[in-house]
C-alpha positions in Angstrom: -7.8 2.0 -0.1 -7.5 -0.3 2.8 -4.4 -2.7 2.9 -3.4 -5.1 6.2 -0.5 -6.9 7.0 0.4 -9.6 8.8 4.7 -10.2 9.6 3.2 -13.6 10.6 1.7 -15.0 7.5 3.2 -17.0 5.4 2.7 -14.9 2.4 5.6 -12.1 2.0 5.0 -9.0 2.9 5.2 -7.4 -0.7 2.8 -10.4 -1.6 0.2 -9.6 0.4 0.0 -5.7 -0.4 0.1 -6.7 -4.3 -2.6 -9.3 -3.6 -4.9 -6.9 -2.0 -4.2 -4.1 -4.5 -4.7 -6.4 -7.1 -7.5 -7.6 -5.7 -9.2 -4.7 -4.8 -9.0 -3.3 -8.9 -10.1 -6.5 -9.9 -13.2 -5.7 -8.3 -13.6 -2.1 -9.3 -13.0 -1.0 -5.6 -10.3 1.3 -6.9 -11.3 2.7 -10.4 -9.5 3.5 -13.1 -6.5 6.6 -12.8 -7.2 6.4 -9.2 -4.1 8.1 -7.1 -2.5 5.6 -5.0 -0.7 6.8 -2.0 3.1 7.3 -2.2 5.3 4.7 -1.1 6.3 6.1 2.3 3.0 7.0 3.0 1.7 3.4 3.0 5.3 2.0 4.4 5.0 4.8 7.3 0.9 3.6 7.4 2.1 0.1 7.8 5.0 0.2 9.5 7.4 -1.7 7.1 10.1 -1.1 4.8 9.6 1.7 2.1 11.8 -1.4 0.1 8.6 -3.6 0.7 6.2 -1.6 -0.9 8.6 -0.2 -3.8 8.4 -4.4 -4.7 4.5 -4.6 -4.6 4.3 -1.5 -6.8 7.0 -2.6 -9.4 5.2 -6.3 -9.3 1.8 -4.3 -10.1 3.0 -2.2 -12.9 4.7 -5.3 -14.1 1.5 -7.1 -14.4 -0.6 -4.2 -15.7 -2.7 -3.2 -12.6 -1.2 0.5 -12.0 1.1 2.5 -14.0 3.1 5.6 -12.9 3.8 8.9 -14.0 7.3 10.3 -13.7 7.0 13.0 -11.0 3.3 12.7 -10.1 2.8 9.3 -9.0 1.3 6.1 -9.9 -2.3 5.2 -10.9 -4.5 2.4 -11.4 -4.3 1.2 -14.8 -7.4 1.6 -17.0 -8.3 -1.8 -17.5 -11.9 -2.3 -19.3 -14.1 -4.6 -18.1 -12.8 -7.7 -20.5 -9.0 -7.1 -19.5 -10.3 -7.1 -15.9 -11.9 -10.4 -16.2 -8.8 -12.5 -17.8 -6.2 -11.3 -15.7 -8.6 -12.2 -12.4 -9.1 -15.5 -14.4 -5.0 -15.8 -14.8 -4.3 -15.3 -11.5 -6.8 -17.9 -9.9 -6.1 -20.1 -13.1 -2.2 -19.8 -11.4 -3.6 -20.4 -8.3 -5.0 -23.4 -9.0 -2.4 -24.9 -10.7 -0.1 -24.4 -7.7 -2.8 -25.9 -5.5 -3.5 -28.7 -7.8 -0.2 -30.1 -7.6 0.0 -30.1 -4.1 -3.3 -32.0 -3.9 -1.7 -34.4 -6.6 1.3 -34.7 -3.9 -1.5 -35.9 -1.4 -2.5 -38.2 -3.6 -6.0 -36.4 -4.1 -8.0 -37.5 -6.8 -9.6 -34.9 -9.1 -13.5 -35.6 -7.5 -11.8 -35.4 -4.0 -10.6 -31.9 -4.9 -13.8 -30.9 -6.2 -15.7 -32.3 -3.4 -13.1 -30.0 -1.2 -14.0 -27.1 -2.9 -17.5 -27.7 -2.3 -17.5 -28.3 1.2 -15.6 -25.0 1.8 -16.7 -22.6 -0.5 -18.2 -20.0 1.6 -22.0 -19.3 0.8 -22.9 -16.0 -1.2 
């Protein structure tokens, strides 16, 4: 499990190691009951409060990506494959709606958007 950082992004802290956690069991990079490090590990790991990551980890079982076990930890929730796919459609569906209205703020219209999102989707 690799997580980065960054004290000057505009994303939160706690945001950005939910995100990446989140992102990285949406795409079956950690698997199912998969051990994640203790909190002060990763806060120690990443130099930041062990307040920080408590957050992430109480936004993730929240949402249904890890659970823990009283005493032995917490684990990556078993999802199957259907679960995986709405809640990675949910959260970009969120995402978008966030963006969208800021485009609308711009004064965007709807085929600007989309001709945005062409330009700048990176190539597979």
């Amino acid at each position: 499990m690799k997580l980065v950082v960054s004290e000057s992004a505009e994303i939160p802290i706690y945001r950005q190691v939910y995100e990446q956690i989140s992102g990285q069991i949406l795409r079956g990079e950690l698997p199912r009951d998969f051990v994640l490090p203790g909190i002060r590990t990763i806060a120690k790991e990443l130099r930041i409060s062990v307040i920080t990551i408590k957050r992430a980890w109480e936004e993730l079982e929240r949402d249904g990506f890890i659970y823990t076990l009283a005493g032995k930890g917490c684990f990556v929730a078993p999802l199957h494959a259907g679960e995986l796919t709405g809640k990675r459609e949910e959260i970009a569906a969120d995402r978008i709606r966030k963006d969208l209205a800021y485009y609308h703020s711009l004064g965007l219209s709807e085929e600007e958007v989309i001709e945005l999102v062409r330009k700048h989707f990176p190539e597979n």
